[in-house]
Backbone as numpy.savetxt, mean C-alpha at the origin, in Angstrom:
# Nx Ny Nz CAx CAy CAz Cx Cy Cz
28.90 -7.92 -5.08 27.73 -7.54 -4.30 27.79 -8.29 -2.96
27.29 -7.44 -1.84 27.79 -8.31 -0.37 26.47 -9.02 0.08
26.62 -9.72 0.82 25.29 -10.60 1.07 24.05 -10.11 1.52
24.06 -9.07 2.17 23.39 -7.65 2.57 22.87 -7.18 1.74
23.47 -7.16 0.33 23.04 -6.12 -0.83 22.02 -7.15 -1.58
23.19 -8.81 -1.80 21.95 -9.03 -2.53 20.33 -9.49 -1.84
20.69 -9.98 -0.21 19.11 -10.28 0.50 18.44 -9.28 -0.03
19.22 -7.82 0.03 17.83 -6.47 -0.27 16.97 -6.84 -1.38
18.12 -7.57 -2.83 17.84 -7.21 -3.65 16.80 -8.68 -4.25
16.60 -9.50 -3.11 15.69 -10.82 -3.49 14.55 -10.46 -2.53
14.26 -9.80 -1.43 13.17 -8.89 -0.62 12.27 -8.11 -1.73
13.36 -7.01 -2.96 12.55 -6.05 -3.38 12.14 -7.04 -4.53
12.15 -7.90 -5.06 12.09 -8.65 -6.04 11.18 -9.67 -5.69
10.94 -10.02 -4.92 9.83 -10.37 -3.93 8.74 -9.48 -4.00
8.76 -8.27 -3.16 7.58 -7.22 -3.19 7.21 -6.65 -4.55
8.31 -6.30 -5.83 7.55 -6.46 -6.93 6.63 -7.51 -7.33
6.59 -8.96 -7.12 5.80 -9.39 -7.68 4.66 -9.56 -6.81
4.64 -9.35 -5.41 3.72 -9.10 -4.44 2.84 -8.14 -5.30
3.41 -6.80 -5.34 2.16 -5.82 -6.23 2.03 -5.87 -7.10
2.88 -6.71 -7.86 2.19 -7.26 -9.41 0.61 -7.80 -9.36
0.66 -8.74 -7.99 -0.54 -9.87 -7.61 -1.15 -9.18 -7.75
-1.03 -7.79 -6.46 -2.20 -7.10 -6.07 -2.53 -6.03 -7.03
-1.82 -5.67 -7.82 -2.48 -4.78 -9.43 -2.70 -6.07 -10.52
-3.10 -6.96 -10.61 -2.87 -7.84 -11.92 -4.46 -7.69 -12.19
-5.65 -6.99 -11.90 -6.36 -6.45 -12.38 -6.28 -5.25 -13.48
-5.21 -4.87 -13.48 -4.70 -3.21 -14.15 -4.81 -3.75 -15.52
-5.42 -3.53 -16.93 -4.95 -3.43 -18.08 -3.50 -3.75 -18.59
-3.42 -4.68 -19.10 -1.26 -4.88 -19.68 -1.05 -3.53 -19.81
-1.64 -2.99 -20.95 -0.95 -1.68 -21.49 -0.75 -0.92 -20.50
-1.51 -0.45 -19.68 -1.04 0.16 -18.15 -0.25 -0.25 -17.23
-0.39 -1.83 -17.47 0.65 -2.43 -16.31 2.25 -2.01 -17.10
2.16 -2.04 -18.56 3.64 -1.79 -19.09 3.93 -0.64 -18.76
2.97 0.30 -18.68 3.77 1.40 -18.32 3.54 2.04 -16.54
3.37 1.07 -15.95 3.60 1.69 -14.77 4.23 0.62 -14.05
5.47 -0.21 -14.23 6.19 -1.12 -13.93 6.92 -0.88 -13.35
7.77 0.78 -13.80 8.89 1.39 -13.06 8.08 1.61 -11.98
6.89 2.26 -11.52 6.34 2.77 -10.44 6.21 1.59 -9.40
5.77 0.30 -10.37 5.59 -0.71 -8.97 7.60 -0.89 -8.94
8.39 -1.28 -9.46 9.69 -0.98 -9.42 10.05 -0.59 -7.81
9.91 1.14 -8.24 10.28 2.04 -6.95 9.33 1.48 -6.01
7.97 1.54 -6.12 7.24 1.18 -4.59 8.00 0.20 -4.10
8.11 -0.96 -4.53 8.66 -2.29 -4.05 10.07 -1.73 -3.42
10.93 -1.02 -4.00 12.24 -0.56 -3.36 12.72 0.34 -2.21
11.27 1.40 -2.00 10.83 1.85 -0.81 9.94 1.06 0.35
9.49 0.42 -0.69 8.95 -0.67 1.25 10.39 -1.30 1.74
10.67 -1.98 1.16 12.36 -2.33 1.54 12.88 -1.34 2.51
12.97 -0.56 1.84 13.98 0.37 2.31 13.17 1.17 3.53
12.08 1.30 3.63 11.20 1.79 5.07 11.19 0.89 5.70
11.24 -0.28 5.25 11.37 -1.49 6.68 12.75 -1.34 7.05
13.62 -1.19 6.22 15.34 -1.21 6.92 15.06 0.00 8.35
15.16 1.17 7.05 15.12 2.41 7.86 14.11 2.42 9.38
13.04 1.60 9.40 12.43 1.41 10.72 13.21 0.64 11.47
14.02 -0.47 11.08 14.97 -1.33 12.18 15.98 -0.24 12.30
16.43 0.07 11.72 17.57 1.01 12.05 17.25 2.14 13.61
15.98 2.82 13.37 15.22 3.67 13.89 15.02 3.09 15.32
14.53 2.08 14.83 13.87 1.07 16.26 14.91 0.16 17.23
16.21 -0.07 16.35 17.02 -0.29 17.18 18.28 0.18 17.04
19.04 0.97 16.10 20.17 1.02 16.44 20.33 2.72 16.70
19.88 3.94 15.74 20.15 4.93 15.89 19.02 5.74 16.63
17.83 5.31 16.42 16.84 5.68 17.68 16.61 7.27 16.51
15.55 8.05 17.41 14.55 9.48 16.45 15.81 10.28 16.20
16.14 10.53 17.66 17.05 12.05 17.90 19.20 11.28 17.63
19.32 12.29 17.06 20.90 12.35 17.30 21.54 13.26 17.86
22.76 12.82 18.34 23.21 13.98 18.87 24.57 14.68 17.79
24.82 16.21 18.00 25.74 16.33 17.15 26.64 17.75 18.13
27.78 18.08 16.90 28.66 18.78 18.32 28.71 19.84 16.85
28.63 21.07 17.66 29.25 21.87 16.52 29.91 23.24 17.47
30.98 23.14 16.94 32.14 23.65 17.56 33.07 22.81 18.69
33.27 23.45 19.21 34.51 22.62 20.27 33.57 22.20 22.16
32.55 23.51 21.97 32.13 23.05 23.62 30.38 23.50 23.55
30.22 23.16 21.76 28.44 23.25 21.92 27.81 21.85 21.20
27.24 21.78 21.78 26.50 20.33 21.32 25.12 20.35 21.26
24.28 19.42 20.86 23.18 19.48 20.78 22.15 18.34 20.12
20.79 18.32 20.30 20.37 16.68 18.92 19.61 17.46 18.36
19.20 16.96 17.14 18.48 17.23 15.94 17.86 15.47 15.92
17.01 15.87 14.56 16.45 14.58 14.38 17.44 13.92 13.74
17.49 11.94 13.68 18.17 11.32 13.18 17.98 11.78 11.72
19.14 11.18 10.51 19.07 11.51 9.12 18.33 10.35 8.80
17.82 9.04 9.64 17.23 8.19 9.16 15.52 8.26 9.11
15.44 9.30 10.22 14.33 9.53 10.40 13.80 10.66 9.46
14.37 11.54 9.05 14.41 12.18 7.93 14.26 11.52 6.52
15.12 10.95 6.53 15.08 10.08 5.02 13.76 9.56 4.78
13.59 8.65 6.04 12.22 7.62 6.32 11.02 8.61 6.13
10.87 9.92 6.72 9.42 10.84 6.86 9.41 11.39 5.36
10.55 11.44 4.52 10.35 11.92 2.81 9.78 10.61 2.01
10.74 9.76 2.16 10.44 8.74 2.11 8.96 7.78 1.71
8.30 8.07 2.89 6.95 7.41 3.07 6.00 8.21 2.29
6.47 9.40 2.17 5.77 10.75 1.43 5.45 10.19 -0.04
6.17 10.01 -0.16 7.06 9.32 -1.81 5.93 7.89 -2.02
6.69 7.32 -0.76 5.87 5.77 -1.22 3.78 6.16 -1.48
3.65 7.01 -0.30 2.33 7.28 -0.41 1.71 7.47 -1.75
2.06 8.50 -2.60 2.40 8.83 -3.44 1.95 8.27 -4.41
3.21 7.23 -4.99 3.16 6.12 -5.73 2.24 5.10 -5.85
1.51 4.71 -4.54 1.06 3.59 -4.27 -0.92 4.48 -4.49
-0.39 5.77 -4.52 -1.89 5.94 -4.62 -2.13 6.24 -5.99
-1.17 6.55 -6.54 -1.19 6.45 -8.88 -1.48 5.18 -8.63
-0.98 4.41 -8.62 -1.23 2.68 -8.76 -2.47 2.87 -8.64
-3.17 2.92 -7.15 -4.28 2.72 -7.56 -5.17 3.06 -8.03
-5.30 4.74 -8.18 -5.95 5.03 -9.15 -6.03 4.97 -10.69
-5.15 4.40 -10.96 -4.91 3.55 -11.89 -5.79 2.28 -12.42
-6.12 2.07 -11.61 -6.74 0.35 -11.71 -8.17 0.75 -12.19
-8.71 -0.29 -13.14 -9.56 0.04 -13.52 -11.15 -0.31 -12.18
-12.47 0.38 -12.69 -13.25 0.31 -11.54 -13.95 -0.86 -11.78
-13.71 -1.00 -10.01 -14.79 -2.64 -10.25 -15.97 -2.36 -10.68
-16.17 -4.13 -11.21 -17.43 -4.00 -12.11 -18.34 -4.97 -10.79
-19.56 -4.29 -11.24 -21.08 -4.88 -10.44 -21.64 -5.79 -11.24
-21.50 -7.04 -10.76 -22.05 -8.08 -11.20 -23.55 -7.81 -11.52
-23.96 -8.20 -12.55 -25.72 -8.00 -12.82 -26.25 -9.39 -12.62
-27.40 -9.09 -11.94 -28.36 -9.95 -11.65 -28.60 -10.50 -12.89
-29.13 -12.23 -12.66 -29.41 -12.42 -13.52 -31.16 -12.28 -13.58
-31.78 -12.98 -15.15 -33.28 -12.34 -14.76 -34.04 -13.31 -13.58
-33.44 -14.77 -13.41 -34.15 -15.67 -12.19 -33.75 -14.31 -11.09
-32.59 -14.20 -11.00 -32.51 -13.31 -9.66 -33.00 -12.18 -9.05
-33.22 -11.54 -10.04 -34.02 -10.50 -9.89 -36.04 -10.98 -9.54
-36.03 -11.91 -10.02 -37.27 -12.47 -9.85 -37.77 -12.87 -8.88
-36.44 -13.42 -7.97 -36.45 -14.12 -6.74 -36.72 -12.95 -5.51
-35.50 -11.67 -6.64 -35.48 -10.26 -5.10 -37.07 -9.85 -5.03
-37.98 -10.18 -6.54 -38.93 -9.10 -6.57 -39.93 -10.08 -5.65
-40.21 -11.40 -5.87 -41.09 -12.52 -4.99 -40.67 -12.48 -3.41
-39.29 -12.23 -3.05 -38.88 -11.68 -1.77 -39.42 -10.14 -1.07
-39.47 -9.29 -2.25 -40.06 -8.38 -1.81 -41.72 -7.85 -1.39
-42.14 -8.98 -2.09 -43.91 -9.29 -2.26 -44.03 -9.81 -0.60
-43.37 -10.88 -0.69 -43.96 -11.63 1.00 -43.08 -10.58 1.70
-42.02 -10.03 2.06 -41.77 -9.04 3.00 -43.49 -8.43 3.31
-43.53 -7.44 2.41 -44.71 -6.67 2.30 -45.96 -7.50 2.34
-45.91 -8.69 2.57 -47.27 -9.31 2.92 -47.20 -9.75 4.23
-46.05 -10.20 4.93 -45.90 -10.24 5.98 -46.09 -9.46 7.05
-45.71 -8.14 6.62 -45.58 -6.83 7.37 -46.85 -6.44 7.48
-47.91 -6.79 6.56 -49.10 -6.28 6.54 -49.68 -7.07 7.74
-49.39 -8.27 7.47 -50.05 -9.44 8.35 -49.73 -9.47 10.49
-48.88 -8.57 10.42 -47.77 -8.74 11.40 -49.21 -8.00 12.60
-49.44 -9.00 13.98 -50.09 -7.97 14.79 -49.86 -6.78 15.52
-50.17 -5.39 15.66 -49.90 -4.23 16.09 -49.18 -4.95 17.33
């Protein structure tokens, strides 16, 4: 493996446990089975950050290509292609994840607190009464 291959492969290994963090609300049993999904997400952010340096500095949107002997012409780069399916994909994925996750829960008042909103709500309304035109 060349040194290239394995940085990729300590980056995506990295961003898996990045969205591990950020799903570690999810149920185990769900997290077991949607592991491959954080998997691939983690391997497409990688790979959309490459594909943007690539984009941004070496092969640029458009390419040029020759077909035949005296016609030429550009099309879009294949990186930029790859990258616009690509993100499609990651979108995708990253939105199962989260709908996935279970829904936050609303903390309940306790009964002092509620006691406090309802004695807050008394002097509002006594105040307001009191208040000169």
């Amino acid at each position: 493996m060349s040194d290239v291959e394995e940085e990729k492969e300590k980056r995506i290994k990295k961003e898996v446990n990045r969205l591990k963090k950020l799903f570690n609300d999810m149920p185990p049993k769900t997290m077991n089975k949607v592991i491959s999904l954080i998997k691939n997400a983690a391997f497409m952010t990688i790979t959309l950050e490459d594909l943007q340096d690539a984009i941004n500095t070496e092969n640029g949107l458009v390419s040029k290509y020759q077909n035949g002997e005296t016609q030429w012409g550009t099309k879009k780069s294949p990186e930029v292609e790859i990258y616009n399916t690509m993100i499609k994909n990651h979108m995708g994925i990253m939105r199962q994840l989260t709908d996935l996750m279970p829904a936050p829960t609303i903390p309940q008042k306790t009964e002092e607190e509620n006691k406090k909103d309802e004695f807050n709500r008394i002097l509002r309304r006594e105040s307001n009464e009191t208040k000169p035109n």
